[in-house]
VMD Tcl script that draws the C-alpha trace (Angstrom):
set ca {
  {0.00 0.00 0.00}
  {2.41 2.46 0.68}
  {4.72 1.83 -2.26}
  {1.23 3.02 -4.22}
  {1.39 5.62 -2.18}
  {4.82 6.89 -2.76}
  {4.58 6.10 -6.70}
  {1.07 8.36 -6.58}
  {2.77 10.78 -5.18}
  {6.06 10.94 -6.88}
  {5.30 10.94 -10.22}
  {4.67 14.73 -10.05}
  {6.78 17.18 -7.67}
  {6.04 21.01 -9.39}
  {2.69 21.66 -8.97}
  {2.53 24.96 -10.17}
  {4.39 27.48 -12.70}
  {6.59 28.95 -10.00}
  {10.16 28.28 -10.11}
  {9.93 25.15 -7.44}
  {10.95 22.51 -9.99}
  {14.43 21.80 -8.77}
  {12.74 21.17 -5.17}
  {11.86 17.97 -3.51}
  {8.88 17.42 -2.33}
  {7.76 13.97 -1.58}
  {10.66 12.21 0.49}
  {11.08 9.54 2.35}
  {13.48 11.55 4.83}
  {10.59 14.25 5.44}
  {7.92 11.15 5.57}
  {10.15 9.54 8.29}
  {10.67 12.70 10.21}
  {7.33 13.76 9.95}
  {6.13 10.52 11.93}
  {8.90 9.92 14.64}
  {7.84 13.72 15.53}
  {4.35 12.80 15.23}
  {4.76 9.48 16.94}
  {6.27 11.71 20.02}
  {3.37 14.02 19.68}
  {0.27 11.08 19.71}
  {1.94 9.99 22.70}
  {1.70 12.94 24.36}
  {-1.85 14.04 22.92}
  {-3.31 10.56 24.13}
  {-1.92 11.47 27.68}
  {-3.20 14.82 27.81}
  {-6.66 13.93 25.89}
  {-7.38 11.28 28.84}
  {-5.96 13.48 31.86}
  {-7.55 16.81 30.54}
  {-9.28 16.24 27.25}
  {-6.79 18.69 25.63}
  {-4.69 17.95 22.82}
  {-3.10 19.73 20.33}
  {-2.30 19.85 16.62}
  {1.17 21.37 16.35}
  {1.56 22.03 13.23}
  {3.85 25.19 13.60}
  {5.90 23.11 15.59}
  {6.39 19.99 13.08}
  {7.05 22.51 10.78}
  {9.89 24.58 13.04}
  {10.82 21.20 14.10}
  {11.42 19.53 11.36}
  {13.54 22.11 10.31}
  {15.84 22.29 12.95}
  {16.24 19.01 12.39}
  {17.42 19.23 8.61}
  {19.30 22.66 9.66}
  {21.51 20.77 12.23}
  {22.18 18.10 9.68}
  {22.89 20.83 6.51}
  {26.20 19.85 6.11}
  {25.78 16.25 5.40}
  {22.90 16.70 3.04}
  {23.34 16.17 -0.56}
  {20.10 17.98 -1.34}
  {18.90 20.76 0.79}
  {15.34 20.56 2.54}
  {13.17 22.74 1.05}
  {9.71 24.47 1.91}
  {7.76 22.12 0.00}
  {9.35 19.22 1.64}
  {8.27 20.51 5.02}
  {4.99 21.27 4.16}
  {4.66 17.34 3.68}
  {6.38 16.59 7.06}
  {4.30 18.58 8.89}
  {1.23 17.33 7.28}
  {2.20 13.47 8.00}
  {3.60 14.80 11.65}
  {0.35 16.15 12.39}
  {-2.04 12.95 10.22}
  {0.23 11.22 13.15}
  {-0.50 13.02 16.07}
  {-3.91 13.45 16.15}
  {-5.16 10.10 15.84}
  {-6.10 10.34 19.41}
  {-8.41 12.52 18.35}
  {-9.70 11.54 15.26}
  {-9.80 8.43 16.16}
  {-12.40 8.45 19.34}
  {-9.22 7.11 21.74}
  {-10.09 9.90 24.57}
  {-13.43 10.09 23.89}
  {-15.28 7.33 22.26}
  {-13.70 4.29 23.36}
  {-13.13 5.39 27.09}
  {-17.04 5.85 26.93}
  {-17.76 2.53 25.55}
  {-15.51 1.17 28.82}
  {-17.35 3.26 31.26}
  {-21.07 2.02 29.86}
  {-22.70 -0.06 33.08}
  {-22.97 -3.72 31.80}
  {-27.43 -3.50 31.15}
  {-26.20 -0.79 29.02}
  {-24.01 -2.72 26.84}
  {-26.82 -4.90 25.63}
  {-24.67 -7.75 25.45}
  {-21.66 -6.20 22.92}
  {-17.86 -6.47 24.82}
  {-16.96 -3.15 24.57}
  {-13.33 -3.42 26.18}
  {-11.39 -4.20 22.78}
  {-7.58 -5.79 22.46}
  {-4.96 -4.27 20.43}
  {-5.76 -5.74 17.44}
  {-9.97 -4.41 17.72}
  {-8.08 -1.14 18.76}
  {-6.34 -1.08 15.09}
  {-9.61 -2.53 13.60}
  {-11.22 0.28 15.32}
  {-9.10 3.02 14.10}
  {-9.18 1.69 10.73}
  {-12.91 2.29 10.30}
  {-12.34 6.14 11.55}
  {-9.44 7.09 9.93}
  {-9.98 7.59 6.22}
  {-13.43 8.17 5.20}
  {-12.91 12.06 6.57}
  {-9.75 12.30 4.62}
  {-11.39 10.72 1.56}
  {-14.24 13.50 1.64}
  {-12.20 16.46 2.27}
  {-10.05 16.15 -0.94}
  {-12.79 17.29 -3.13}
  {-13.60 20.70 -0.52}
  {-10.49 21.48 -1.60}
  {-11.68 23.36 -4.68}
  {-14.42 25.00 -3.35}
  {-13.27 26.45 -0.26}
  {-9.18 27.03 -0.89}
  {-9.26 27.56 -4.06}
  {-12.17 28.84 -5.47}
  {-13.39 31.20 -2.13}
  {-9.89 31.67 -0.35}
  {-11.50 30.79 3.04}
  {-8.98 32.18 5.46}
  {-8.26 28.41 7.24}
  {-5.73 30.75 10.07}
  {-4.17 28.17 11.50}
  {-3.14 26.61 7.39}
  {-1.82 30.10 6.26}
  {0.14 31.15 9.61}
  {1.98 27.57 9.12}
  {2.56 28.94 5.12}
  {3.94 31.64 7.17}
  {5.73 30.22 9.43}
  {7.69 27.56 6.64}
  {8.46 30.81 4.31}
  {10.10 32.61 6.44}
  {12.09 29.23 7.71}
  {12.51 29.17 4.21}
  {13.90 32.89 3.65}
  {10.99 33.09 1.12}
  {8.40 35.58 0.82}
  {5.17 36.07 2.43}
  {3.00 33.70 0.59}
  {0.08 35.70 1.27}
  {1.21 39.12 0.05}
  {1.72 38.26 -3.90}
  {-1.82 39.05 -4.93}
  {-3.35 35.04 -4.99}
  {-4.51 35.22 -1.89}
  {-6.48 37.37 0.84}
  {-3.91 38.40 3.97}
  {-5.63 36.72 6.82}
  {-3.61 38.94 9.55}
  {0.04 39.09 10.29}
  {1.71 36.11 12.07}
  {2.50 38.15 15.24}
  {3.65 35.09 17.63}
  {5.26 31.56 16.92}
  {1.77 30.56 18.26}
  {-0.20 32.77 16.19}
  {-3.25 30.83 14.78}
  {-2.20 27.77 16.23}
  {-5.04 25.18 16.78}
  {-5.53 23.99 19.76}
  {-8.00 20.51 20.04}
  {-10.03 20.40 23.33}
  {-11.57 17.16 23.12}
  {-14.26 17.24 26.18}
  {-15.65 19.48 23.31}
  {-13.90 18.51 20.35}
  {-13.48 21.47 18.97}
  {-10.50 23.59 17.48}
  {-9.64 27.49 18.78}
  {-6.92 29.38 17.86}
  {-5.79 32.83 19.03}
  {-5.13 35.71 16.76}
  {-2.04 37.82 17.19}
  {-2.52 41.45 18.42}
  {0.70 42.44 17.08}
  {1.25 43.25 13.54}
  {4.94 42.29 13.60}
  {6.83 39.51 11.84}
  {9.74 39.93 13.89}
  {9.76 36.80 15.40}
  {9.53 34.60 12.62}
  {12.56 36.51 11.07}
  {14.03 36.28 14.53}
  {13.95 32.61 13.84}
  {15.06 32.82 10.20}
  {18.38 34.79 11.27}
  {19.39 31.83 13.82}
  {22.92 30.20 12.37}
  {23.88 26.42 12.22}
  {25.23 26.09 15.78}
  {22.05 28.27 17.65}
  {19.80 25.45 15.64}
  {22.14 22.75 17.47}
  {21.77 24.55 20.67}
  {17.68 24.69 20.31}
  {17.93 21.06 19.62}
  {19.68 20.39 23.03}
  {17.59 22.93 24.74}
  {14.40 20.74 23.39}
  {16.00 17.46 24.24}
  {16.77 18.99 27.61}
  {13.06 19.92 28.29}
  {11.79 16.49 27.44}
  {14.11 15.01 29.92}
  {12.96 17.21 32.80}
  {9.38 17.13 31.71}
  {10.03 13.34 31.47}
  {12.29 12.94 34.78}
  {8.61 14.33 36.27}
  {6.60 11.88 34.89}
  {8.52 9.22 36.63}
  {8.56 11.11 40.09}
  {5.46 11.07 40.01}
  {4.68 8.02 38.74}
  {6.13 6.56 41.95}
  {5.45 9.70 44.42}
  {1.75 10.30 43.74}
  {2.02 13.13 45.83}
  {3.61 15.31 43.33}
  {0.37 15.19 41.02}
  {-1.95 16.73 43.71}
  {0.28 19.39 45.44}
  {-2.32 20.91 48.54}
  {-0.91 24.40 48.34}
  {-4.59 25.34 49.34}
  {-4.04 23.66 52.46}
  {-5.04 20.24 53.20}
  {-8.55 20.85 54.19}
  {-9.83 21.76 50.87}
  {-7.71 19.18 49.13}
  {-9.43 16.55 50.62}
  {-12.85 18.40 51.15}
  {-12.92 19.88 47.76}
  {-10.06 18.38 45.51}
  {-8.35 21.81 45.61}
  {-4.67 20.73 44.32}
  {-1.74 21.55 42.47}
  {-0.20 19.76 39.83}
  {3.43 21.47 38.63}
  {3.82 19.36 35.64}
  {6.27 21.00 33.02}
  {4.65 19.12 30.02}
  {0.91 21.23 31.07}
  {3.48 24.55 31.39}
  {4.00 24.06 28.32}
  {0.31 23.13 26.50}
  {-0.66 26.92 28.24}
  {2.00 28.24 26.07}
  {0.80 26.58 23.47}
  {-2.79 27.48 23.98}
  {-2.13 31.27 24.67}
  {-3.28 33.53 27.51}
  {-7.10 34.37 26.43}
  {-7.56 30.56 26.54}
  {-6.06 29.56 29.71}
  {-7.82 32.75 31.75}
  {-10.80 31.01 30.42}
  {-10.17 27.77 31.68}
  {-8.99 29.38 35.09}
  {-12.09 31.19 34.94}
  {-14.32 28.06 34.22}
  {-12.59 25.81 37.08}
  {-12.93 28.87 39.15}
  {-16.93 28.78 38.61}
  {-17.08 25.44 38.90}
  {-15.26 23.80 41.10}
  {-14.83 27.21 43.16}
  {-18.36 27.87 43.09}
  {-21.16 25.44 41.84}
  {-19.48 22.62 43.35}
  {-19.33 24.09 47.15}
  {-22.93 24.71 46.47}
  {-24.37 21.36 44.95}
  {-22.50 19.62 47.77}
  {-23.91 22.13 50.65}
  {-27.11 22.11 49.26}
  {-27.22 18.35 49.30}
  {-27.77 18.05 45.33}
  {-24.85 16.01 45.41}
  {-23.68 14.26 48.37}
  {-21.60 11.63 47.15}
  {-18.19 12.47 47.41}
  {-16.43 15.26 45.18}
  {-14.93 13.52 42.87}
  {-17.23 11.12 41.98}
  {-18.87 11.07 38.66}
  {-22.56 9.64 40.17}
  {-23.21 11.28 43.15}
  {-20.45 13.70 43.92}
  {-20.08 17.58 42.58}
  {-17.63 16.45 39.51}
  {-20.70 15.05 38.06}
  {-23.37 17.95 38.72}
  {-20.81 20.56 37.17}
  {-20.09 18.01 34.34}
  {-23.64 18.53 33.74}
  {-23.62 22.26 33.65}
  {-20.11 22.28 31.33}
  {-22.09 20.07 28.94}
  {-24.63 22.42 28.29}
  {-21.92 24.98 27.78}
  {-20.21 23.10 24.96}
  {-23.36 22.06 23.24}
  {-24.96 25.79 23.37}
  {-22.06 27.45 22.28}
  {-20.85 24.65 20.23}
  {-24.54 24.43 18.05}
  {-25.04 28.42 18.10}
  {-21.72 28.73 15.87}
  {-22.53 25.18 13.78}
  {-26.44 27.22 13.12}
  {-24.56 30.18 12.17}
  {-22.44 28.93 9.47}
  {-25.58 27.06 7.96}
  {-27.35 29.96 8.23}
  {-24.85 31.92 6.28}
  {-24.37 29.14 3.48}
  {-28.43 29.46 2.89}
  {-28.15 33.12 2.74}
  {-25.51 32.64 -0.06}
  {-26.96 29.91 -1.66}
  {-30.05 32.12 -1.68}
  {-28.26 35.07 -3.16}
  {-26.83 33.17 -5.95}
  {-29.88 31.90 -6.73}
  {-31.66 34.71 -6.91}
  {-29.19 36.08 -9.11}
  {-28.93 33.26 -11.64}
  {-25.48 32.60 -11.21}
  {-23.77 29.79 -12.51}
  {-21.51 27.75 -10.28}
  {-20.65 25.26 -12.80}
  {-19.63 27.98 -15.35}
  {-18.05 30.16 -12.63}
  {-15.31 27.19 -11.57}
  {-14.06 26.78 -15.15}
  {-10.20 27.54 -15.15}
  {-10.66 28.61 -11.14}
  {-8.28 25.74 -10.23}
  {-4.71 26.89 -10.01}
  {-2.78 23.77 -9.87}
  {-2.54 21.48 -12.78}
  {-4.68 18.62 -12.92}
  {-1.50 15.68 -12.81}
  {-0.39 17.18 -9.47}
  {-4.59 17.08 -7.62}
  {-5.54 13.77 -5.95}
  {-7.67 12.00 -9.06}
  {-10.94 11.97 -8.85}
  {-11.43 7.93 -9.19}
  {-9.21 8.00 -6.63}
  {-11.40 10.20 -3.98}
  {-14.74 8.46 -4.64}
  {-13.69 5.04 -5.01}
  {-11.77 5.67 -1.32}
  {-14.85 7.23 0.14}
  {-16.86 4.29 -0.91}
  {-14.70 1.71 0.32}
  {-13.79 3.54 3.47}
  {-17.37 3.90 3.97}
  {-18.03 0.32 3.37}
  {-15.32 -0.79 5.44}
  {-16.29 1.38 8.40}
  {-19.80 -0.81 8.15}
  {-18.23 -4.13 8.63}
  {-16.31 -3.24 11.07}
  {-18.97 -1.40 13.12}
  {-21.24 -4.80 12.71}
  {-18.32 -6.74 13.66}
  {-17.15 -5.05 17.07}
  {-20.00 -3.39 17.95}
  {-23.40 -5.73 16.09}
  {-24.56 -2.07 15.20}
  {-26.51 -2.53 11.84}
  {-24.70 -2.29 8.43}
  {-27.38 0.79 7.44}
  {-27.57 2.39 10.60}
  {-23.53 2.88 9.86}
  {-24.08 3.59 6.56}
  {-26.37 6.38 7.44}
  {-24.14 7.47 10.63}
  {-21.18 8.27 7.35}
  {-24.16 9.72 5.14}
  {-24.94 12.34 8.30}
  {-21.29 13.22 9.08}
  {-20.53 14.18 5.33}
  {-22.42 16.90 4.86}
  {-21.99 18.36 8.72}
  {-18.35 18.04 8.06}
  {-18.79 20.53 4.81}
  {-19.96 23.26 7.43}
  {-17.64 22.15 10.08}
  {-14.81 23.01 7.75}
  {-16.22 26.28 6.62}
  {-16.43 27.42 10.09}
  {-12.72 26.28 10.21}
  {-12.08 27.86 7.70}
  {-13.42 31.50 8.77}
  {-13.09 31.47 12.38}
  {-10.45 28.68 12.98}
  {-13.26 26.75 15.27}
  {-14.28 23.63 14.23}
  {-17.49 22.51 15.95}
  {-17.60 19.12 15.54}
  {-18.88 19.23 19.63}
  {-22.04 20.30 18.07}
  {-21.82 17.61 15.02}
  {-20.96 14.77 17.37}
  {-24.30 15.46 19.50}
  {-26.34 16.08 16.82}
  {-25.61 12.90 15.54}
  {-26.49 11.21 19.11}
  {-29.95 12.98 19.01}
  {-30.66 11.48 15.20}
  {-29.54 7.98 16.85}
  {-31.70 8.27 19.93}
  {-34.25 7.91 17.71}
  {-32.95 5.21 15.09}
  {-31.61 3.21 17.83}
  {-33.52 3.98 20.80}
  {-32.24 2.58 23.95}
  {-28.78 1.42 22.44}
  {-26.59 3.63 24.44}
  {-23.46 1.49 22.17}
  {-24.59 2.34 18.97}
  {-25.58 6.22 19.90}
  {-21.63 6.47 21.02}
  {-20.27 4.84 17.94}
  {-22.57 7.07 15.52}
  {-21.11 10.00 17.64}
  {-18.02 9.05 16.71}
  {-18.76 8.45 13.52}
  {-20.19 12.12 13.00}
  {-17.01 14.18 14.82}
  {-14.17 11.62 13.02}
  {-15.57 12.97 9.44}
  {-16.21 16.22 10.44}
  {-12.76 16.44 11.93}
  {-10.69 14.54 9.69}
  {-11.97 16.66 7.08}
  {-10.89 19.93 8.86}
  {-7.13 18.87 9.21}
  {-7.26 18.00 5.77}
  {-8.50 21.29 4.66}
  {-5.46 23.47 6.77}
  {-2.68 21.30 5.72}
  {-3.92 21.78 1.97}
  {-4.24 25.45 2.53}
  {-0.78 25.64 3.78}
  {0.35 23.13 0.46}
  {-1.82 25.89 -1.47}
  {-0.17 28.94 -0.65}
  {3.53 27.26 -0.93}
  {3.18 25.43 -4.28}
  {3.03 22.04 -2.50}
  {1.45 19.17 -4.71}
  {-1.88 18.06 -3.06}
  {-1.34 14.54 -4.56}
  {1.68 14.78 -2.19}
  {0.02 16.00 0.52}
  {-2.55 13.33 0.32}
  {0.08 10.63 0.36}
  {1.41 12.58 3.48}
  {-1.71 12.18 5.31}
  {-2.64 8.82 4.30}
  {0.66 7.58 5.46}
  {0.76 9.40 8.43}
  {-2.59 7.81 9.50}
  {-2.17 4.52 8.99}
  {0.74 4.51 10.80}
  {-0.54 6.02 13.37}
  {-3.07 3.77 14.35}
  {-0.97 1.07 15.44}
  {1.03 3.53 17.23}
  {-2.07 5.36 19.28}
  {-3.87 1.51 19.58}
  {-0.68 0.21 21.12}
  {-0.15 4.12 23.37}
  {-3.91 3.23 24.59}
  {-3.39 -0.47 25.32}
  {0.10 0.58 27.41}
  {-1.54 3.39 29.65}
  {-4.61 1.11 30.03}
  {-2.33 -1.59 31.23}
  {-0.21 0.87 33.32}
  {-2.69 2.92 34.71}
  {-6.90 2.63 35.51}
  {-8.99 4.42 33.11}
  {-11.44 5.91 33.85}
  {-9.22 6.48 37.31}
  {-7.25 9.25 39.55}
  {-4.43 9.61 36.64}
  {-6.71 9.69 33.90}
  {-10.28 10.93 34.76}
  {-10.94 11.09 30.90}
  {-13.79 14.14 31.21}
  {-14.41 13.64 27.46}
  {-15.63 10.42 27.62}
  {-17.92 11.17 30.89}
  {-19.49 13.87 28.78}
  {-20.06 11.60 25.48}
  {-21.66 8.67 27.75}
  {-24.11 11.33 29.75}
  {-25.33 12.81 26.22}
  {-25.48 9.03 25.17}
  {-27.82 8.80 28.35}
  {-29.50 12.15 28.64}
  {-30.82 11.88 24.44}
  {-32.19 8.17 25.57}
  {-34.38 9.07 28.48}
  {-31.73 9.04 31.46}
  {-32.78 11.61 34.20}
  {-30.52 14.35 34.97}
  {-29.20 14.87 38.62}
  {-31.17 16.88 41.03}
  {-31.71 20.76 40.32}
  {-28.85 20.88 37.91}
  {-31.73 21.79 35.14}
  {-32.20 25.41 35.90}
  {-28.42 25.99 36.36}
  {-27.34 24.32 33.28}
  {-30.03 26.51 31.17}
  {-28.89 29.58 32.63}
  {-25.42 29.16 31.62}
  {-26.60 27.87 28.23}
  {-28.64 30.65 27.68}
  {-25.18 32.93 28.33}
  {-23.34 30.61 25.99}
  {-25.87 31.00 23.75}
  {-25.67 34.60 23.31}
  {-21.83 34.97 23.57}
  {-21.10 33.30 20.27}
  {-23.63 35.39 18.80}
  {-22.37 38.51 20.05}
  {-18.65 37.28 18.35}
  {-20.37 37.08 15.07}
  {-21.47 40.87 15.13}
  {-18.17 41.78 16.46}
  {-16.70 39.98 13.57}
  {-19.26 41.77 11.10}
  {-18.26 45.31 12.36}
  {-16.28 47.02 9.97}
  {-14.52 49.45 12.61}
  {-11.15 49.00 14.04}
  {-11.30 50.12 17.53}
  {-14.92 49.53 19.44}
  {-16.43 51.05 22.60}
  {-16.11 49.46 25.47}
  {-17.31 51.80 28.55}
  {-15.36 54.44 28.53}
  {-12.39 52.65 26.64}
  {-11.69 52.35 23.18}
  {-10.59 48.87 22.28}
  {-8.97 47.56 19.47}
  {-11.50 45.19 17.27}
  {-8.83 42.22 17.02}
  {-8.24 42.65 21.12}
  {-11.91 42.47 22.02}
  {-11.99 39.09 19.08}
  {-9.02 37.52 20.68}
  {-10.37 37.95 24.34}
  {-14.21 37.13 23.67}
  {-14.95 34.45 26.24}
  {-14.98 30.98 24.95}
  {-17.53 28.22 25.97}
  {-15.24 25.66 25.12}
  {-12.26 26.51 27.39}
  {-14.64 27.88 30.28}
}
mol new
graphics top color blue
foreach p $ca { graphics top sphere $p radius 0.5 }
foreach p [lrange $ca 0 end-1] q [lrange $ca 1 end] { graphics top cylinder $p $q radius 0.2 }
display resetview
């Protein structure tokens, strides 16, 4: 398979007129790269995804990475490693790393686990390593398959601004010494790349949804900062990496053995063991908050504040839930989960409604004006048609993904061949506006399309809690898939990279990585409990109580009225960013301060990290 793969992709390496023909671009040195850094990065995304339900999709660092790598080893290369080349190791690096994700390993299958055993109607639903693969194999393509063709339409055709795509274009040019890709007239400028982390994506799966931070700053002067760095300060930011992995590491064993160090009671010990009020100084979550950027982590202060500071004291006082804290049943952790769900879901479907409602106000339009789409697209597509992924090719894998991903289902699960079959058939076209609200706002809300899915199932499959997690699944794997897809081929767009390449990239990235994130999820099972104290896997507590809550389960005592209220908020908020968005002023009013538009968009509370 992959040596089809490789000849696919090889047979072409200049996509475009521009002077790139003397450049590699499909190689097996930027392939093999591309996964040992992914490989490191599914690790750690699987850890994080089951402690926190935060992972994250690092493609500026593949990319930055990668070329370190190939900077520190300049002198011994016969060919030098180009932009094009790195665009393909960063899009296996990050096909590779998010696998937990895409694949339902800190959501889904945790779930499954955690169902009581009447709920399981009879279906095992702890799987060995080689279900795990089987597993991943029905998730991992049909998304990929289906977002080839969107390709067109919303890169090409509309120049959707996919942030988090063109700041890694950014990002590899100036590596690169080359020039802005978006300043040379193909392409709208979607804001300067202020920060190495500037439209970053960050994945937090208890929602499942991507957010990225725009840059206040209109200065490149850190990515040139970068650019100017000689051979031996690459070597040195080598060591300095490999020196923070072995702390960060050197911690994970502590702690492994001294428990202690995880739950630090620098609150005092009362409310650590009253109220779960701990500390845990682990370097690796030092540096996911960089990663994630300030506005996002004073949200999630701000949101563990509320509720663990706030709603939980009073659910436990006012007897609502007297179990103990922590547990999921009876305790506050599972009142507040209740209250967070409703959070994610209002926010999550208020900004999935808004994109619909803005592609039937356009489809409307061009309607009503008697435009031709079909006449419009002639000649649109930039690239030549020996270098795009064929079309034989695209359908031919959607159908046999799509068929595969049936059989399988039937076979692990017993959930009907046509009930799977319409679980794909619902994700596809959710997935289209999933990736167009990627595309403008850098959110994906595949949150949303994973629980709309579970309220189509509660009525095809009433009562199956299994099969309502699995079409879940189903729904947020295409819808997700889709929108990696769609950056990594907007970054490949504005650099000249061949999307046939690309493809390849991605394809071979997630096979790969399926063994590698089934075998990751089989070792920290074995290791540690899950659910349990190391890995309390919120995402999966919040898939199974939708599972429950769409197929008649009651909810926990007087959480109702709290959980509208805050809905109701998170309603409103993402609606309010949309008319912020619309405004065509630079500074806004705010009191009796005037506020730059771009500060007030980058601090605009978020339901999915409160």
């Amino acid at each position: 398979m992959f040596d089809r793969l490789v000849l696919f992709a090889r047979r072409h390496v200049a996509p475009t007129p521009h002077d790139v023909n003397s450049e590699p671009q499909f190689t097996w040195r930027a392939i093999i790269v591309g996964l040992l850094f992914g490989t490191v990065l599914c690790f750690s995304n699987l850890w994080f995804g089951l402690q926190s339900g935060w992972i994250s999709m690092m493609s500026l660092q593949a990319s930055l990475v990668g070329f370190a790598v190939f900077k520190a080893l300049e002198g011994v290369l016969s060919v030098p490693f180009g932009p094009a080349e790195n665009v393909i190791l960063q899009t296996t690096a990050v096909a590779t790393a998010t696998m937990p994700l895409a694949g339902g390993f800190v959501g889904i299958l945790p779930a499954l686990k955690m169902l009581d055993k009447d709920e399981t109607n009879g279906v095992r639903t702890v799987l060995n390593f080689g279900e795990l693969c089987a597993w991943g194999v029905a998730l991992a393509f049909f998304g990929v398959f289906f977002g080839v063709p969107l390709r067109r339409q919303m890169v090409v055709k509309e120049k959707l601004r996919f942030p988090s795509g063109t700041a890694t274009a950014q990002m590899i040019s100036v590596l690169h010494k080359r020039d802005d890709p978006t300043d040379d007239g193909r392409e709208e400028t979607v804001g300067s790349v202020g920060s190495v982390d500037n439209g970053l994506r960050r994945r937090e799966r208890r929602a499942d949804d991507a957010i990225s931070e725009e840059s206040e700053s209109g200065s490149n002067e850190p990515h040139e900062d970068i650019a100017k760095l000689g051979d031996s300060e690459w070597a040195t930011k080598l060591i300095a990496l490999g020196g923070s992995f072995a702390i960060s590491g050197t911690y994970a064993l502590l702690a492994h053995f001294f428990p202690l160090l995880t739950a630090l009671p620098v609150f005092g010990s009362y409310v650590s063991r009253e109220w779960a009020w701990n500390l845990m100084p682990s370097p690796s979550y030092a540096g996911q908050g960089i990663i994630m950027g300030l506005p996002t982590c004073t949200w999630m202060v701000v949101g563990a504040c509320v509720g663990w500071g706030i709603l939980s004291p009073v659910a436990k006082h006012e007897g609502w839930a007297p179990g103990d804290v922590l547990d999921w049943k009876t305790g506050s952790r599972g009142w507040i989960l209740w209250v967070s769900l409703a959070v994610m879901i209002a926010e999550s479907t208020v900004s999935l409604g808004i994109v619909a409602t803005n592609e039937v106000v356009a489809l409307a339009g061009r309607i009503r004006r008697g435009r031709n789409e079909s006449s419009e697209d002639v000649d649109v597509e930039t690239v030549d048609a020996q270098f795009l992924v064929p079309g034989w090719i695209t359908w031919g894998g959607l159908a046999v993904s799509t068929a595969v991903c049936m059989g399988i289902m039937k076979a692990l699960f017993n959930v009907p061949v046509y009930d799977t079959l319409l679980a794909v058939g619902l994700a596809l076209p959710l997935a289209v506006l999933g990736v167009r609200a990627l595309g403008e706002t850098d959110l994906n809300p595949v949150s949303g399309i994973g629980k709309v899915s579970q309220v189509v199932f509660a009525g095809v499959m009433p009562g199956n809690l299994v099969g309502n997690l699995v079409a879940g699944g189903i729904a947020e794997a295409g819808a997700q898939q889709a929108g990696d897809l769609m950056q990594d081929l907007k970054t490949g767009h504005l650099l000249n990279a061949s999307p046939r390449a690309q493809f390849a990239g991605q394809m071979i990235g997630s096979v790969f990585s399926i063994f590698v994130t089934a075998g990751a999820y089989l070792l920290y099972s074995r290791v540690y409990e899950i659910p349990g104290e190391q890995f309390p896997v919120p995402t999966a507590q919040v898939w199974l109580d939708m599972a429950r809550l769409v197929n008649g389960h009651p909810l926990p005592e007087h959480v109702t009225p709290v959980a509208i209220a805050f809905a109701v908020l998170f309603v409103a908020l993402p609606i309010g960013a949309a008319l912020v968005g619309r405004s065509t002023s630079v500074h806004m009013k705010i009191g009796p301060w005037m506020v730059q538009k771009s500060t007030v968009q980058r601090w605009w509370p978020s339901g999915i990290a409160f």
